[in-house]
DRENLO-146270 format. One line per 8 residues: number of its first residue (from 1); their letters; for each residue x, y, z of N, C-alpha, C, O. Coordinates in pm, whole numbers, plus 50000, padded with zeros to 5 digits. Layout:
REM residues N
NUM) A) X Y Z X Y Z X Y Z X Y Z ~ ...
***
This chain:
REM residues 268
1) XXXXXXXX) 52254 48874 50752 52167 48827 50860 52226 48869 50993 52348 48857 51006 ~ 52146 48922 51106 52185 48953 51202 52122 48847 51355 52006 48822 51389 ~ 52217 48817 51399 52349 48781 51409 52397 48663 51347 52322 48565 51344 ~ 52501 48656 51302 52549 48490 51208 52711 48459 51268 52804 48425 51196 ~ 52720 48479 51408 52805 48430 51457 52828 48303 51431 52929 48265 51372 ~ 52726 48221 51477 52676 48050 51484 52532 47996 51416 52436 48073 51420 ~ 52523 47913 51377 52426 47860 51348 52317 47862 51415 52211 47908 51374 ~ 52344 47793 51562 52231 47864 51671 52211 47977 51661 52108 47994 51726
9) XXXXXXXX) 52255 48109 51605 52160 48208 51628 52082 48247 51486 51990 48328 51468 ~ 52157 48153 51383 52047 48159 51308 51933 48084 51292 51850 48083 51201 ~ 51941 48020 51395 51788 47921 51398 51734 47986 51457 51623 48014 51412 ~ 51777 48059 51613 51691 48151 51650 51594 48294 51598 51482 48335 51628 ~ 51716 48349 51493 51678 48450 51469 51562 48377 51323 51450 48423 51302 ~ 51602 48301 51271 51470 48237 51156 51317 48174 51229 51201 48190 51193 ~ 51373 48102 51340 51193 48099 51442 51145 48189 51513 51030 48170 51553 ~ 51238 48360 51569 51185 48429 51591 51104 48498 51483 50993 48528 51528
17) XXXXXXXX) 51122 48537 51350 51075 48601 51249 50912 48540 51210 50818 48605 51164 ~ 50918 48379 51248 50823 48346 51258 50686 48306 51315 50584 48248 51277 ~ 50746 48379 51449 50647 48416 51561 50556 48483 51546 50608 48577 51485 ~ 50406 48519 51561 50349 48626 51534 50357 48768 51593 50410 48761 51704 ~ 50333 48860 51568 50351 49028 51619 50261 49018 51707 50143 49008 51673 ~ 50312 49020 51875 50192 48998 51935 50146 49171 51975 50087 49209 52076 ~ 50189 49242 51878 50097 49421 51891 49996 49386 51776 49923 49485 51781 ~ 49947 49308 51675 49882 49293 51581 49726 49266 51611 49631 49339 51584
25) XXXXXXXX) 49727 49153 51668 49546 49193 51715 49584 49340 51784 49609 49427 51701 ~ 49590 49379 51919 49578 49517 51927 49526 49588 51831 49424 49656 51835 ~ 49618 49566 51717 49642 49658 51596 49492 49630 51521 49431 49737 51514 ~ 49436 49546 51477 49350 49501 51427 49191 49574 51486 49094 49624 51430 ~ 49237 49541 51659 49135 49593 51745 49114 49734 51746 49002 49777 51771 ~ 49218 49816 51719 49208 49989 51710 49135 49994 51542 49017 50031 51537 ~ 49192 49963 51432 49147 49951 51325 48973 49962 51345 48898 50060 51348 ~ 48954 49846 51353 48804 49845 51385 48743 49971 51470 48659 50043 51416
33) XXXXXXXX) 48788 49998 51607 48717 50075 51685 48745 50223 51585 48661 50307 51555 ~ 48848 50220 51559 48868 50362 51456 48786 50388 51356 48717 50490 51354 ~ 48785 50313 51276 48653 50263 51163 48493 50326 51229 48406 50363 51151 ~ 48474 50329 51375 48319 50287 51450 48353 50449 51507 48251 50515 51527 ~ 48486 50520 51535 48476 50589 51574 48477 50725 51450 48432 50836 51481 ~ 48529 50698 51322 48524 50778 51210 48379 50787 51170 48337 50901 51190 ~ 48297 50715 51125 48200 50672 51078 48103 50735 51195 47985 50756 51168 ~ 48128 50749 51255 48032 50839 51405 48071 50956 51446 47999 51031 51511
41) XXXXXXXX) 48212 50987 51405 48267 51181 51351 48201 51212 51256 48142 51320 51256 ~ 48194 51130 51154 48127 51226 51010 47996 51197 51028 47930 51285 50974 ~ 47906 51089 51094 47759 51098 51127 47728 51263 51239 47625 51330 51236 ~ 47827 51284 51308 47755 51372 51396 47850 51492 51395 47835 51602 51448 ~ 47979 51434 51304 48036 51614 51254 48089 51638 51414 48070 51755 51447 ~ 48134 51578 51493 48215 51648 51583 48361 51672 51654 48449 51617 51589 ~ 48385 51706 51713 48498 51799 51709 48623 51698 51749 48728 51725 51807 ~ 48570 51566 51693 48703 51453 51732 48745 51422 51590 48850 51372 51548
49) XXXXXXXX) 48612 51475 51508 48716 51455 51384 48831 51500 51271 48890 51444 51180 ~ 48828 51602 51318 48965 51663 51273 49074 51604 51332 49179 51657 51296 ~ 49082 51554 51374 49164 51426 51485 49243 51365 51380 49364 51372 51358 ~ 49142 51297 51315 49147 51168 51226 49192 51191 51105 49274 51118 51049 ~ 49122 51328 51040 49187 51400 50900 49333 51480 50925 49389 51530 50827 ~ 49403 51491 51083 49505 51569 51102 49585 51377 51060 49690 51376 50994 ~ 49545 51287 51089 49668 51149 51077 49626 51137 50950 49721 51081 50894 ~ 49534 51156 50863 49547 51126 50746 49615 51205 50631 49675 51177 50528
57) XXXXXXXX) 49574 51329 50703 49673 51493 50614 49782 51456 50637 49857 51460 50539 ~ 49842 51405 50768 49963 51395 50789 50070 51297 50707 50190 51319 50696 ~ 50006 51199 50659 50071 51131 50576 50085 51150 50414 50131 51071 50331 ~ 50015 51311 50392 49994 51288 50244 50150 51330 50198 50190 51323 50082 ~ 50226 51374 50308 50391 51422 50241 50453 51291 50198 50554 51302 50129 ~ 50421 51199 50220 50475 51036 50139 50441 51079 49995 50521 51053 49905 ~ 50342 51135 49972 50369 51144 49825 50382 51305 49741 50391 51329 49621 ~ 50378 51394 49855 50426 51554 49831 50562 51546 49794 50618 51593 49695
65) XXXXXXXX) 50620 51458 49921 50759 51523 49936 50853 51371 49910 50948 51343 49982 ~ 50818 51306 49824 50850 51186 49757 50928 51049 49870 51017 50964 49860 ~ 50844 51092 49958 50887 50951 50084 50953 51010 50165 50995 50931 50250 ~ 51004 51171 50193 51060 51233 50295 51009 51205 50444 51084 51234 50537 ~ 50883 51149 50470 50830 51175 50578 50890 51013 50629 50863 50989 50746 ~ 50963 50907 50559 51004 50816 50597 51115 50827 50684 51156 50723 50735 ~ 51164 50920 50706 51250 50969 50809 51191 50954 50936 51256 50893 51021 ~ 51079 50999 50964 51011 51029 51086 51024 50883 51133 51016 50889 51256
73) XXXXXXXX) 51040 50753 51095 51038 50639 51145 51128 50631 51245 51096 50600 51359 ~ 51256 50659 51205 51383 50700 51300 51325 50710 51455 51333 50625 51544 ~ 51253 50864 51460 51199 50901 51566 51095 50846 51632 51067 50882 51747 ~ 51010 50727 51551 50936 50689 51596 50939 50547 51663 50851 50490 51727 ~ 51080 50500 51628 51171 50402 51683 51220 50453 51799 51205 50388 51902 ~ 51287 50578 51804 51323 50614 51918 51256 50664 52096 51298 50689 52210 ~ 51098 50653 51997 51021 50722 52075 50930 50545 52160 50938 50519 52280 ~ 50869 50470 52075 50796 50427 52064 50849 50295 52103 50805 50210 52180
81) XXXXXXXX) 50974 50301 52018 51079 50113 51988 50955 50043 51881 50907 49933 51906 ~ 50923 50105 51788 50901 50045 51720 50879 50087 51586 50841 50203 51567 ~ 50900 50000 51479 50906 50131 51354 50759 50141 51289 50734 50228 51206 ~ 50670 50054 51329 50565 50074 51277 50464 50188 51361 50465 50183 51484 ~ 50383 50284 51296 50332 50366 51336 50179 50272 51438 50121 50177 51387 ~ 50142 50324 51575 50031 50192 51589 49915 50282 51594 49822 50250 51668 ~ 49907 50382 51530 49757 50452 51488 49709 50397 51340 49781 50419 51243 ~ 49620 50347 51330 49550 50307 51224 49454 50406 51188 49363 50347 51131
89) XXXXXXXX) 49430 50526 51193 49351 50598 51152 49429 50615 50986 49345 50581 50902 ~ 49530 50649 50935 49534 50632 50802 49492 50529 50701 49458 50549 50584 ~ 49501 50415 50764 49464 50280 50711 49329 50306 50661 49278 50300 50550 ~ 49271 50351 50825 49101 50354 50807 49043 50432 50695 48961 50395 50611 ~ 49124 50590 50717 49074 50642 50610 49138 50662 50443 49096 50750 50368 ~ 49215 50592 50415 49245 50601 50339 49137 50436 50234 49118 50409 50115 ~ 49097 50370 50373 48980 50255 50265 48851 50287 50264 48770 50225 50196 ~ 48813 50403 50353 48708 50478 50301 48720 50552 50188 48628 50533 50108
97) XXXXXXXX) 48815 50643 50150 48842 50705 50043 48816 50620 49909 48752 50667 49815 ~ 48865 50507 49908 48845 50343 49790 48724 50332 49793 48666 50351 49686 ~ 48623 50293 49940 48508 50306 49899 48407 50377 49848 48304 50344 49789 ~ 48454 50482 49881 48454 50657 49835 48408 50610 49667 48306 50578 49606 ~ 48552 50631 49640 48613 50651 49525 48504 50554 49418 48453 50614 49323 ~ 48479 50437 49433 48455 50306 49405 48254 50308 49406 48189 50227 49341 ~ 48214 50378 49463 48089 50419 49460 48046 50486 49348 47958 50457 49268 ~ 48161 50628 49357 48155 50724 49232 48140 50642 49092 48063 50680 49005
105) XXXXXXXX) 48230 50513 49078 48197 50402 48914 48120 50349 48964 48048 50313 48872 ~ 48071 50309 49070 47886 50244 49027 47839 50337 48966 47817 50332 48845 ~ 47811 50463 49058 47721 50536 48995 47701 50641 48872 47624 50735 48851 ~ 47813 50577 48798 47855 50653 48689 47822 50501 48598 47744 50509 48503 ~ 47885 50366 48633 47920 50278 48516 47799 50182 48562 47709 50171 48479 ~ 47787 50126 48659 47663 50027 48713 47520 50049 48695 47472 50161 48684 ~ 47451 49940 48692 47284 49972 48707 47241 49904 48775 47122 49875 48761 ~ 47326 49842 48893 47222 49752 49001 47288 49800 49121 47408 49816 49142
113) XXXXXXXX) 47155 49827 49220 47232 49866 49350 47275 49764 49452 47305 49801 49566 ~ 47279 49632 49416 47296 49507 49450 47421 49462 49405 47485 49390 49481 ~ 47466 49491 49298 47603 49522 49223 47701 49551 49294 47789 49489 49355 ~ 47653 49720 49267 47743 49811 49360 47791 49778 49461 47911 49792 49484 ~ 47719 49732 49535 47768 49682 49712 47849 49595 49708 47934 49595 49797 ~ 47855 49482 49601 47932 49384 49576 48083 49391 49541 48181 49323 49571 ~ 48058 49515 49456 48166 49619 49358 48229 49634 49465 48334 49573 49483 ~ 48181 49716 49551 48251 49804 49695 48361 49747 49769 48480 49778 49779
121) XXXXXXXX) 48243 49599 49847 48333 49518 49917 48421 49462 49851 48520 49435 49920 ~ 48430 49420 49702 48531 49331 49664 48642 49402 49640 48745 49350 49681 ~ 48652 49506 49586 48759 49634 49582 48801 49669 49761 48906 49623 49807 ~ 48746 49718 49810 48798 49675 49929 48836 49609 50001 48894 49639 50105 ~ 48798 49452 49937 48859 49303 50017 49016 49293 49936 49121 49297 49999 ~ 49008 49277 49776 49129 49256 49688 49214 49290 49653 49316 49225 49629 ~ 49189 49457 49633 49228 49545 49629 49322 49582 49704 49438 49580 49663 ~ 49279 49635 49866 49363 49683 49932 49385 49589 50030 49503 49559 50045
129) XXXXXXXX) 49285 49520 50117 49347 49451 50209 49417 49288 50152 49540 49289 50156 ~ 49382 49208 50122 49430 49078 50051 49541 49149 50021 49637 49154 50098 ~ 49536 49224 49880 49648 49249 49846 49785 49279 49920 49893 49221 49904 ~ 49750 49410 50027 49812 49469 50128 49881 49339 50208 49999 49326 50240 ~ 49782 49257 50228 49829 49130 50356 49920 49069 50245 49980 48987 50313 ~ 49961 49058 50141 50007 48941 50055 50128 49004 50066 50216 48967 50143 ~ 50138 49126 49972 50275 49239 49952 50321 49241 50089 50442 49219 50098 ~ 50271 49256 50180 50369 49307 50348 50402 49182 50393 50510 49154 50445
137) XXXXXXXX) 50281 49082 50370 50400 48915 50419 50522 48909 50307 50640 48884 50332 ~ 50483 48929 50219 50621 48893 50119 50730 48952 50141 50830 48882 50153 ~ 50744 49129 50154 50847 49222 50194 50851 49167 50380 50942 49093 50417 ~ 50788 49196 50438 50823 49121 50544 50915 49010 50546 51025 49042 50589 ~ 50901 48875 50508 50980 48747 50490 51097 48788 50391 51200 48723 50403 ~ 51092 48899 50286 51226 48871 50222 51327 48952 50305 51440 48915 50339 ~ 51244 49112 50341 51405 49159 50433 51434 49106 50518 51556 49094 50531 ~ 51335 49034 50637 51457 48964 50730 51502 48861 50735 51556 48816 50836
145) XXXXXXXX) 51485 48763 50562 51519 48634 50550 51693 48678 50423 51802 48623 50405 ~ 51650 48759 50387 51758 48792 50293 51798 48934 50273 51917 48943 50241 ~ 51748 49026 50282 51835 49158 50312 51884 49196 50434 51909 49317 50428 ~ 51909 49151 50540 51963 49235 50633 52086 49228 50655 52147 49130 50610 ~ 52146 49318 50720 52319 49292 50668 52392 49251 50763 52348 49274 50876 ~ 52502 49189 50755 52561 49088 50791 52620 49187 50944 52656 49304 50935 ~ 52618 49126 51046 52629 49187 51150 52788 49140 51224 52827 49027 51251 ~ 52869 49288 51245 53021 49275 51254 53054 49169 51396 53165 49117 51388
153) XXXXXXXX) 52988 49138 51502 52961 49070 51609 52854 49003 51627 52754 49018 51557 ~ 52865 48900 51749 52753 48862 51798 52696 48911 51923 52649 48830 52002 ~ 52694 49077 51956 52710 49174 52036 52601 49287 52010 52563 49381 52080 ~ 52570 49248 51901 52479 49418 51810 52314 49301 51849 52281 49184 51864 ~ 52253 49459 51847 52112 49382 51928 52051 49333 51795 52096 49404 51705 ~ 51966 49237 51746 51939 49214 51678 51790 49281 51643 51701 49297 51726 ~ 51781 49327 51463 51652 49427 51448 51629 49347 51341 51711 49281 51278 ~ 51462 49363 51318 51418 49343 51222 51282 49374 51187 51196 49390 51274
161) XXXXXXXX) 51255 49384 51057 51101 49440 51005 50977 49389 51063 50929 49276 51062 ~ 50928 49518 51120 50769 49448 51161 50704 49418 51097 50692 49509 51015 ~ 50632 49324 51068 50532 49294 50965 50427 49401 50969 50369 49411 50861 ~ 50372 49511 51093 50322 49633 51083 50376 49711 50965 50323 49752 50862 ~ 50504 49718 51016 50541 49846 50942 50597 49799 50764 50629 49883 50679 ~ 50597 49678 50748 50550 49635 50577 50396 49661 50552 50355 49671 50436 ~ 50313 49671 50659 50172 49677 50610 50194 49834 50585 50194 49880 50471 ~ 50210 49909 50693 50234 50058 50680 50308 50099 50508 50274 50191 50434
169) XXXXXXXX) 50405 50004 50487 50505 50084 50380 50391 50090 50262 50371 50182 50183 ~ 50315 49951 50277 50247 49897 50172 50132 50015 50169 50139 50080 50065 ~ 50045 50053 50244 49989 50171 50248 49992 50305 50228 49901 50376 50186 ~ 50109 50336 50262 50161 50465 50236 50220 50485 50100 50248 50597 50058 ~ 50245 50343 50013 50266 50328 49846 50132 50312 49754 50115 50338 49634 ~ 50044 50260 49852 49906 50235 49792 49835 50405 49800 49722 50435 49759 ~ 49900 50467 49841 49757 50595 49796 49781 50705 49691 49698 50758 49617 ~ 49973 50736 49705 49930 50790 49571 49860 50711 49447 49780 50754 49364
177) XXXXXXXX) 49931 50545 49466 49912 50496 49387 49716 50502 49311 49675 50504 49196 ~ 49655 50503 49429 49475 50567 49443 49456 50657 49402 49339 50676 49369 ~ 49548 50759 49379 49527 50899 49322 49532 50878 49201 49426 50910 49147 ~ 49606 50840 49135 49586 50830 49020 49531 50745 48958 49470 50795 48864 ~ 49518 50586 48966 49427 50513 48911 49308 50483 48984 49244 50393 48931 ~ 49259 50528 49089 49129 50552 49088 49079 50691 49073 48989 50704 48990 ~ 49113 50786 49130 49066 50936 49141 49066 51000 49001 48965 51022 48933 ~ 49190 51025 48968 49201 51074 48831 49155 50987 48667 49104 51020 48560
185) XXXXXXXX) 49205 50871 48726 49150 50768 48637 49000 50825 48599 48965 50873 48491 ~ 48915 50806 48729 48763 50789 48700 48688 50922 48663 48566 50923 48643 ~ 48785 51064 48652 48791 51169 48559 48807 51199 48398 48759 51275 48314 ~ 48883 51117 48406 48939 51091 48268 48901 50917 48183 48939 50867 48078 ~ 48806 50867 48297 48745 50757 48201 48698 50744 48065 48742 50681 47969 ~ 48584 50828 48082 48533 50843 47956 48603 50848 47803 48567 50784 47704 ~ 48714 50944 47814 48874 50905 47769 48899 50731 47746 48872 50653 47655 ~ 48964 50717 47878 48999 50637 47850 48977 50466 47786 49048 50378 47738
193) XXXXXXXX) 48817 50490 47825 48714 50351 47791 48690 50368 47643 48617 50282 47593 ~ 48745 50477 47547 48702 50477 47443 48792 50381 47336 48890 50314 47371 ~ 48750 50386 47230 48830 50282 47107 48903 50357 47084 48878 50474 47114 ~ 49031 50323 47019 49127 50390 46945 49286 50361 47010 49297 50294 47113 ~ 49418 50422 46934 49486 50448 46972 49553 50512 47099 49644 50478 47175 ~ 49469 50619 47087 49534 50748 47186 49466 50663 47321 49557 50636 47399 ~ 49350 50618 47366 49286 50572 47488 49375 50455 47524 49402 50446 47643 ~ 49427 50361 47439 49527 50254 47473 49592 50326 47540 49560 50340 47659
201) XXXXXXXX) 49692 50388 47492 49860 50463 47500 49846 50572 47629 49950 50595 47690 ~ 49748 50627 47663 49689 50704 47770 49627 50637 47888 49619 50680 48003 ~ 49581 50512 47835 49543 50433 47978 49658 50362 48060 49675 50364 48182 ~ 49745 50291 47946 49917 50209 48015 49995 50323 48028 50111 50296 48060 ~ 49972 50444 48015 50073 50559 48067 50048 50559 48217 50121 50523 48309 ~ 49895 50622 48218 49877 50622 48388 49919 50504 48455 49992 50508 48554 ~ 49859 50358 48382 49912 50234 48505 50045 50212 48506 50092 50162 48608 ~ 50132 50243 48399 50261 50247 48405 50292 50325 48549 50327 50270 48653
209) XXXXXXXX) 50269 50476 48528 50352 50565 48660 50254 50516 48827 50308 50501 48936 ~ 50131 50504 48801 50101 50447 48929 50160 50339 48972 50169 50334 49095 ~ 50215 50224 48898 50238 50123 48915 50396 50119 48991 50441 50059 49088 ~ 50461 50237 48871 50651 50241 48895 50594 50350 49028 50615 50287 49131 ~ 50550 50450 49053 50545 50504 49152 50512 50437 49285 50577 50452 49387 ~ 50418 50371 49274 50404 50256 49400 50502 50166 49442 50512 50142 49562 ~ 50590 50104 49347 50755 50050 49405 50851 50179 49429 50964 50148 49468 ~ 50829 50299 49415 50910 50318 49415 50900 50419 49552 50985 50497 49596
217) XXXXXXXX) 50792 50392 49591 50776 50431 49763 50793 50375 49817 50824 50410 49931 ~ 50784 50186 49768 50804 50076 49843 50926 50043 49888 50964 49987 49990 ~ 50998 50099 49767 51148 50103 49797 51177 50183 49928 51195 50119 50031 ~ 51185 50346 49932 51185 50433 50010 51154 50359 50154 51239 50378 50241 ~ 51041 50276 50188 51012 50275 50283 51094 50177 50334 51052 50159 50448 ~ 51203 50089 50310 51271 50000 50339 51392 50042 50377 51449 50019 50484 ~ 51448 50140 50236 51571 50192 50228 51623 50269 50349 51741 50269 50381 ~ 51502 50352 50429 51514 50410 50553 51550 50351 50667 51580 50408 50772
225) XXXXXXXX) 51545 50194 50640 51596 50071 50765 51713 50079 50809 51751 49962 50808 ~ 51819 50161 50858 51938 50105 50897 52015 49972 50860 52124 49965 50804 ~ 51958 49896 50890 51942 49712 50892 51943 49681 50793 51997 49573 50765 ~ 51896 49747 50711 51876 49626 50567 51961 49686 50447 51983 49807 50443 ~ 52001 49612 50365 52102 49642 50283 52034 49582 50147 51937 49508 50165 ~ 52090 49617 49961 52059 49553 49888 51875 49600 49884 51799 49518 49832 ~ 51827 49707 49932 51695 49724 49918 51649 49799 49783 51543 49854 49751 ~ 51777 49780 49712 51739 49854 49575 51654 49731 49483 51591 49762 49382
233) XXXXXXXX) 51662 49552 49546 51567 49518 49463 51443 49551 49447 51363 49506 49364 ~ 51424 49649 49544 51253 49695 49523 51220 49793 49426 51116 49860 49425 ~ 51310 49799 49346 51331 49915 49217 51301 49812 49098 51239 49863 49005 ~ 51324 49712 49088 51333 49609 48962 51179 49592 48908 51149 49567 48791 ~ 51084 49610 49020 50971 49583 48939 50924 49679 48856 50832 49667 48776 ~ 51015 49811 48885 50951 49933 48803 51034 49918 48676 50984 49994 48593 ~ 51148 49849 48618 51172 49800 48511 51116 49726 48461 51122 49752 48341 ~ 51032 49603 48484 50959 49501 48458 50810 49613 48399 50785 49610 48278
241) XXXXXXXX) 50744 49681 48467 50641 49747 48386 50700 49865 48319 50613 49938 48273 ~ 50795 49897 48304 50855 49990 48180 50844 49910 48063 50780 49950 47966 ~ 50905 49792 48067 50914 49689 47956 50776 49637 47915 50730 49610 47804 ~ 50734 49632 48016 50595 49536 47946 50511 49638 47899 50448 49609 47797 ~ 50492 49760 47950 50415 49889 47849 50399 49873 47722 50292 49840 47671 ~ 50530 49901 47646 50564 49910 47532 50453 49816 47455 50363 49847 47377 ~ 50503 49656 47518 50396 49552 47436 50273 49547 47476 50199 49492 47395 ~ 50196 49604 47626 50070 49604 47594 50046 49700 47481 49960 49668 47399
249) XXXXXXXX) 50116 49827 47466 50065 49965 47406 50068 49884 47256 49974 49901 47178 ~ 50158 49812 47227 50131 49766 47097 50049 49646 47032 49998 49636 46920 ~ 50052 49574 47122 49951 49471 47161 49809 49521 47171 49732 49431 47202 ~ 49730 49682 47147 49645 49696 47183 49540 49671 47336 49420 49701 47342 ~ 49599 49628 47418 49557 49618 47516 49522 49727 47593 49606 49817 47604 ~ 49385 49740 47665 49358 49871 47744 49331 49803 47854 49238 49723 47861 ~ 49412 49829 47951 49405 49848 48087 49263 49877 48169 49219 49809 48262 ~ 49201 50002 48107 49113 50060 48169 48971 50006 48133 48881 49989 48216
257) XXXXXXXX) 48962 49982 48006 48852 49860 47974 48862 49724 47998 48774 49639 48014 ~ 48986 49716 47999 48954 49538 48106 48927 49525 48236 48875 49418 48271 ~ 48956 49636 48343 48891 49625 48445 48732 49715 48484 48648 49705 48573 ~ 48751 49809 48355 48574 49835 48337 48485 49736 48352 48390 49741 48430 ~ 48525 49598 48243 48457 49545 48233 48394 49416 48306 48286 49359 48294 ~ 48541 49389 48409 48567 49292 48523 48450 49324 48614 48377 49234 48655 ~ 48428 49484 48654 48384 49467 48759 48203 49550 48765 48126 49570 48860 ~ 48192 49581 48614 48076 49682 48601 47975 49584 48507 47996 49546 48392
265) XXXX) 47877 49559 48579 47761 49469 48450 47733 49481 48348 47715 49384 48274 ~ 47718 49618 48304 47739 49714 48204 47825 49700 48132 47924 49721 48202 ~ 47865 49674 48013 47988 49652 47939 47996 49753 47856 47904 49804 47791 ~ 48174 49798 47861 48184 49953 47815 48172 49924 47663 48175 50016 47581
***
């Protein structure tokens, strides 16, 4: 914990953590206008939107170049003082892409267009944001309640995780993680919704590596903290679904038909 000279500064530094981010509405407020301003690039196709696909291209090296681009935080601390990035245009488009994505199984698995819409928003409410808000408060509260490392004085400025930039890590782990269990997934459905052996063992393969691949960006995006130490527990959950594979795969359990069937009226 930084600083643990005295007790007083760990009361301080535990009620500062619990202050809110006052860049967060801001943050919330660009989100939205970004959203009004994407959605009115691709209505009229003009020349602001390559803008928006240059911040979203820009982040796809998080999963090219296996979290290399988590470096750039450094600089963006140095530039900015802050480690969270405050353009939300990836956010934006990367939950269009879900809704995207998420349209394509209505209109492949659904038969109500009353459904669908339902389908849409709830994958977009549970999915990414709930979820997103749950995972980044949690990594948020554990590194600066328990990983940060013990500080040699009571002299060193005190740092700690933005709850932005846990939403950010959480995002930038959530899309390969989209690539493969939604994108490729909904290629290889038909596959995978079928009876048998091989569709089990082929469906907990993919959620296996989306799953270990998504901690294991989550990790990356921490590990890059200076500040925080012990960030290899963010590796443990990708042991936890190594292990549990095995017994869904033998257990018969399919992955891909239980949430076929969660969210499509249609039963596979």
């Amino acid at each position: 914990m930084l600083p643990t000279s005295s007790s007083k500064g760990r009361a301080s530094s535990s009620s500062s953590s619990s202050r809110p981010n006052p860049m967060l509405l801001p943050y919330l407020r660009r989100i939205i206008k970004t959203y009004s301003d994407v959605l009115g690039c691709i209505c009229a196709w003009n020349s602001e939107l390559p803008v928006f696909l240059f911040a979203f291209f820009g982040a796809l090296d998080v999963e090219l170049d296996n979290g290399c681009s988590y470096q750039h935080t450094k600089y963006h601390k140095q530039t900015k003082n802050q480690w969270a990035r405050d353009d939300p245009a990836f956010v934006v488009i990367c939950s269009l892409l879900l809704a995207i994505s998420t349209l394509a199984y209505c209109a492949a698995y659904d038969h109500s267009s009353a459904h669908a819409i339902f389908v849409v928003f709830s994958v977009l409410l549970f999915h990414f944001f709930l979820t997103g808000l749950f995972l980044a408060t949690f990594c948020w509260f554990l590194t600066n309640a328990y990983l940060r490392e013990e500080a040699p004085n009571s002299y060193v400025v005190e740092q700690r995780v933005e709850w932005m930039y846990a939403f950010d890590v959480h995002c930038n782990s959530f899309f390969p993680m989209f690539v493969l269990l939604y994108v490729i997934h909904y290629f290889l459905s038909p596959l995978l919704v079928a009876h048998g052996f091989i569709p089990v063992l082929l469906s907990n393969l993919l959620f296996m590596v989306g799953a270990s691949y998504y901690h294991y960006l989550n990790f990356l995006g921490y590990d890059v903290l200076p500040f925080l130490e012990r960030t290899t527990f963010f590796l443990y959950p990708i042991g936890v679904v190594i292990v549990l594979s095995p017994i869904l795969i033998l257990s018969g359990f399919n992955p891909s038909r239980y949430f076929m069937n969660v969210y499509f009226s249609r039963q596979i």
